[in-house]
N, C-alpha and C positions, 0 to 999 in steps of 0.2 A: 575326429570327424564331426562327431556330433557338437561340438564345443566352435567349433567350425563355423557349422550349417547354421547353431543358433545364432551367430552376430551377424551372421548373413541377412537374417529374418528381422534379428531386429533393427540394422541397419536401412531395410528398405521399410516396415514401419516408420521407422524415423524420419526417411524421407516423403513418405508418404504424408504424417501427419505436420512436414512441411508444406509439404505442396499445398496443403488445404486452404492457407493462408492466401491473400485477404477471404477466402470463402464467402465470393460474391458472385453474382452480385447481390445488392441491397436493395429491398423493398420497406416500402411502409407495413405498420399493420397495427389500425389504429392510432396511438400516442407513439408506437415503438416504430424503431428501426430494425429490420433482423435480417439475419445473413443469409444462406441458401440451406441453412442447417436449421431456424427459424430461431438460434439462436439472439437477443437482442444485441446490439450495438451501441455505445456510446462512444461519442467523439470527448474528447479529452485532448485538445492542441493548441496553439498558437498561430499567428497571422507571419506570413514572410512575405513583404510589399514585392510587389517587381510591374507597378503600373507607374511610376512617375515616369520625366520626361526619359531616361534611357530608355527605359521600356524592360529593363533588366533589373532579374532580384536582388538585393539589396547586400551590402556587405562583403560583396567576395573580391574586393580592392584589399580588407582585411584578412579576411579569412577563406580556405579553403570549404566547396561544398560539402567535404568530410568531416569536418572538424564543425559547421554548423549542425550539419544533423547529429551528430554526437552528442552535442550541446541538449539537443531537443530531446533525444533519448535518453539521456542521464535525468531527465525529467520525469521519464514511463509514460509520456503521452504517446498518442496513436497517430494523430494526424496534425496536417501542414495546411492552413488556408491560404493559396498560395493566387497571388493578384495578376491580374494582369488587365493591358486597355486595349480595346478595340484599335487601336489605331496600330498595331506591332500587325494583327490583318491585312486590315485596309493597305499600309505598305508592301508586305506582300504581293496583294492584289496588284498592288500599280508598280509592282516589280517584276511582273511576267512570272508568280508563283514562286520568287526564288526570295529566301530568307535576308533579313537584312545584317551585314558584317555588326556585330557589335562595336567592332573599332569603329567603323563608321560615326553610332549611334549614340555613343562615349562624346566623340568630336562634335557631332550636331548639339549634344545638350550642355556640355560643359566647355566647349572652347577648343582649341588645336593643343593648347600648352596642357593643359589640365587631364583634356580626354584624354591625347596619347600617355601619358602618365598612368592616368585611372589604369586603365588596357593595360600596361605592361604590368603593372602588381598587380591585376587578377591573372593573366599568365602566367606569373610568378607563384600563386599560391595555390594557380590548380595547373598541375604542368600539361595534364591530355587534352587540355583543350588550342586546338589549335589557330594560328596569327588571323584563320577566317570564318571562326565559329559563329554562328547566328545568334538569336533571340530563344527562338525553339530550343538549337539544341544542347542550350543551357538548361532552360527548364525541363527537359529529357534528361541530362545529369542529375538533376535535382530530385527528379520523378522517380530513375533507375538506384538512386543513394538510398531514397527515402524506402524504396523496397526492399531492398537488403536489411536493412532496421527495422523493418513490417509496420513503417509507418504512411497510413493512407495519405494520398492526397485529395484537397478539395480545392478545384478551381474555382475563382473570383473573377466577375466581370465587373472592375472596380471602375472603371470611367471611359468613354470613349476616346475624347484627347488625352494624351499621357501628362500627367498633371499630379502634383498634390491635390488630396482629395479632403474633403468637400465644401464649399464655399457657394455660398446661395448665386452667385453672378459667375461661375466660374461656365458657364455651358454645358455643363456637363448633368445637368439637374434631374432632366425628367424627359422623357417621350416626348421629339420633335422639338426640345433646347439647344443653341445653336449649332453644336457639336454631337448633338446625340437624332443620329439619321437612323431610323426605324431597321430600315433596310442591310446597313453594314453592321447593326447591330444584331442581325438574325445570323448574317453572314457571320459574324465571327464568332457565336457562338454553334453556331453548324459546323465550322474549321477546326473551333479548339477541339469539342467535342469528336470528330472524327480524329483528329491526329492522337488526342486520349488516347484512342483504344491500343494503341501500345503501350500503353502504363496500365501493368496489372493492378496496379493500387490506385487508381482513378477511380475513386466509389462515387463522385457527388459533382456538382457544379452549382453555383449561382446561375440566378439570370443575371441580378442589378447589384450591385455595392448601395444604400444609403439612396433611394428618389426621391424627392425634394422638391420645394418649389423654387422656383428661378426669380431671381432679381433681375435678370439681364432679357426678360422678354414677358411683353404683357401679354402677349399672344397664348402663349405658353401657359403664364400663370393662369388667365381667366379660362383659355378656349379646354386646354389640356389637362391639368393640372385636377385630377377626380378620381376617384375610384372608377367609373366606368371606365375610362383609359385606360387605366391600370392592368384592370380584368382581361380588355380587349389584345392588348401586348404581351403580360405575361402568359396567355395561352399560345400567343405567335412564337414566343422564346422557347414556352417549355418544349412546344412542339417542333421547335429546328433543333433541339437539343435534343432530345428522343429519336427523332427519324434518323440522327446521325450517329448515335450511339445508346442504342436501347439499354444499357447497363448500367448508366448514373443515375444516383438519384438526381432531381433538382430542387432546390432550394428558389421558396417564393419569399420575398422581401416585402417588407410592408411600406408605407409614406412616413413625411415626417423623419427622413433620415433612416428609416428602418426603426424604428422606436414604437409605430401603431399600426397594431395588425386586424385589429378588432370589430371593425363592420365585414371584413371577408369572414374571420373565424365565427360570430354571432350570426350570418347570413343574414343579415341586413342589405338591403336595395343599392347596389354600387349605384348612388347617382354620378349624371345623370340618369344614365340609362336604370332601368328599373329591375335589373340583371343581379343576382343570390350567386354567391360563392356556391360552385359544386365541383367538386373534385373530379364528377364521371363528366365534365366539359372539355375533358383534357384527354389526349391518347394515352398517354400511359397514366391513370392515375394512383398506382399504387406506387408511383417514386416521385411523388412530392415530397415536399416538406418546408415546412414552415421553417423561415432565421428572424432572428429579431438584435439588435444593437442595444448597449444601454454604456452610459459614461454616467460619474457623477453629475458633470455638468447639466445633463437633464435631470435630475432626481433630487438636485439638492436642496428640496422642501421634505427631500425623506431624511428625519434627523432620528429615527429606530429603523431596524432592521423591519419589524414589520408594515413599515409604512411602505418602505423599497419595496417589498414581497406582494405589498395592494397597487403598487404603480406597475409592477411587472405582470399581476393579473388584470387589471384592464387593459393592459397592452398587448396582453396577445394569451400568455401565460394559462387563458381559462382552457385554452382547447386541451390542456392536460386531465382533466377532469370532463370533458366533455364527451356526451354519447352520440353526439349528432354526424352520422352516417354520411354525411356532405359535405365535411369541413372540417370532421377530426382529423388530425394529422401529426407524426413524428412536430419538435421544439428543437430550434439549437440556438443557442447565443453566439452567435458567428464572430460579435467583438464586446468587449468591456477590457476598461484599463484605468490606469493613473499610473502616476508619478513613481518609479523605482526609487523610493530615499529611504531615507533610514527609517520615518514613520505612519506616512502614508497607507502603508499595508496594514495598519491597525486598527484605523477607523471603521465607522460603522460600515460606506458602501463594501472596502474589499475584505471585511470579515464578513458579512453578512452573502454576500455573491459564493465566498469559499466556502461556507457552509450549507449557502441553501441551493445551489443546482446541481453538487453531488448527492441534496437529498430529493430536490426534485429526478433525480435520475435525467438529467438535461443532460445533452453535449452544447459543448461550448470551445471554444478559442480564444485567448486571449488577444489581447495586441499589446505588445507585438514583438518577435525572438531579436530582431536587432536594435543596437543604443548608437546609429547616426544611417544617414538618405546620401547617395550622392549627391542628390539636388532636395534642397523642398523650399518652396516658394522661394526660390531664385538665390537662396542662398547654398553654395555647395559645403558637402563634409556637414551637413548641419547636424546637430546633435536631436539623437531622442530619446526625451526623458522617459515614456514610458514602457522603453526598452527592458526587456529582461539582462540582458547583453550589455556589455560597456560600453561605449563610445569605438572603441576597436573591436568589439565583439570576440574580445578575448575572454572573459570572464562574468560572472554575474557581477551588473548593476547593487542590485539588492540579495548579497546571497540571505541574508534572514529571512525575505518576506517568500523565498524561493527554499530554502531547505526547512522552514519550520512553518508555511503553509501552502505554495503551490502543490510539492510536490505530495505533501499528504490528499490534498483536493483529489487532484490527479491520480492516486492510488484510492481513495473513495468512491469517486466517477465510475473505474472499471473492474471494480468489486461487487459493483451493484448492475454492469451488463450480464 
């Protein structure tokens, strides 16, 4: 009896100190992230696209939703930065609220011969999803996998038209560029955000992927294109994003690609307006947070590790060190990548990234879990090299720069939450 009652006891312990999981939601508090326990948080993940022209995450013509997340968890990372464009909404919208077929959306972007194709091998590799599953309730499979793995998700408002991303003329730039409407961009992130709140593991959201100046309007470049804009928008996002789901954090992106964050973090004068970065300008401001981007390609006058480490502190990096009551806020490196080859991973930028943001205690995501796009720039099946994943996303691209330093990174990162 007694031998009994204890597994009884400890069985619902067990399940109780299940349940705790994701133990959110998530607040800032100061430089940290912490959970409802005030334990800190660190992100430790990967980027899985699902904003190009399908409008659908990436890879699963190859591989089943199961066997990616597996993938990502044979890793130890936590979370999924997971993309998506405003226009998968907007269609909605101008669907009378009702999702759109992904066979469809296969067809419109890759052709009749090609789409139907695509469509029956992702049927194939995930058999419950059925001949008229949407956009949504894909990413709802992805959401519900990634919880059973206890791996968070973080949503990305990577572009408004569905598009490879980012190209200075592509429309998609900046506030009021051809494609980017103020208005269905509040709208869709008020949408995603409410439909979140059925993913227990929905801790965070983007407002912007990467704003940028635009080639393709001078309008845009001269009239818009400031940090006063900026300020005036990201408090209209964070705040459709909050009224519609008080529980994520949001993630503020900087200009310049997401690469410079540093007159908001210093509180310097957004001109033109003559307006200081304040955190209490916002309704919720204890669930910001600060992202920032970095590729070799912008760094490569950093030829030491320390030089990298003074380009990523004037880019945003000092608010980790900073006491100022207006502006400190959680850091996360939302994207860095290169080349999966055999020696790429040895050089200064990705040795010196694997070492220095699990010591700065940063979260980060790489880019990116798969090795090919159904579409990108107009080419289909394209390959991506800075894929962790093959080409089929059968296997590691680079299993050395993945078993003898991501995943130690990765076990560093959340040694130190």
């Amino acid at each position: 009896m007694f031998f009994t009652r204890l597994v009884s006891i400890l069985a619902a312990v067990s399940f109780v100190l299940a349940a705790d999981w994701p133990n959110g939601p998530f607040v800032n508090d100061g430089r940290w992230i912490v959970d409802a326990s005030k334990n800190s948080v660190i992100y430790a993940g990967v980027n899985w696209p699902g904003a190009a022209e399908t409008m659908l995450p990436e890879g699963l013509q190859y591989q089943s939703i199961e066997f990616i997340v597996a993938k990502i968890k044979e890793m130890g990372m936590n979370v999924i930065r997971l993309t998506y464009a405003t226009e998968m909404i907007d269609q909605i919208y101008d669907n009378g609220g009702e999702g759109i077929p992904i066979a469809t959306a296969l067809v419109s972007a890759l052709g009749q011969e090609n789409g139907t194709s695509i469509f029956q091998r992702i049927l194939a590799n995930n058999p419950t999803f059925s001949e008229n599953i949407t956009h949504l309730e894909v990413f709802d499979a992805i959401a519900s996998e990634c919880a059973k793995n206890e791996i968070y998700v973080h949503l990305d408002n990577h572009v408004s038209k569905a598009m490879w991303c980012c190209a200075y003329n592509d429309g998609n730039g900046f506030f009021h560029d051809t494609y980017f409407d103020v208005g269905n961009w509040t709208r869709g992130l008020s949408y995603m955000a409410n439909h979140g709140l059925s993913w227990p593991n929905l801790m965070s959201m983007s407002l912007r992927n990467e704003l940028r100046p635009t080639l393709d309007s001078l309008v845009v470049t001269t009239l818009y294109y400031n940090w006063g804009t900026w300020y005036t928008n990201v408090k209209l996002g964070a705040d459709a994003i909050n009224a519609a789901n008080p529980k994520v954090l949001i993630f503020l992106s900087g200009l310049l690609s997401d690469t410079y964050l540093t007159p908001a973090i210093d509180e310097a004068w957004l001109l033109p307006s003559f307006s200081t970065f304040n955190k209490n300008d916002f309704a919720a401001p204890n669930k910001l947070v600060w992202e920032l981007h970095n590729y070799d390609l912008v760094t490569l006058e950093a030829v030491t590790c320390s030089e990298l480490q003074t380009i990523l502190h004037l880019a945003g990096f000092s608010t980790l060190t900073s006491d100022n009551e207006k502006t400190a806020l959680p850091m996360v490196m939302t994207e860095w990548g290169f080349d999966q080859d055999d020696s790429t991973w040895e050089g200064v930028y990705a040795t010196c990234l694997v070492d220095y943001l699990p010591a700065q205690q940063v979260g980060w995501m790489i880019w990116v879990i798969g090795g090919s796009h159904y579409i990108r720039e107009g080419t289909q099946d394209a390959d991506e090299t800075y894929g962790m994943l093959n080409h089929e996303w059968s296997d590691w691209r680079s299993p050395a720069f993945v078993e003898e330093a991501l995943i130690p990174m990765v076990n560093k990162s959340l040694s130190n939450a």
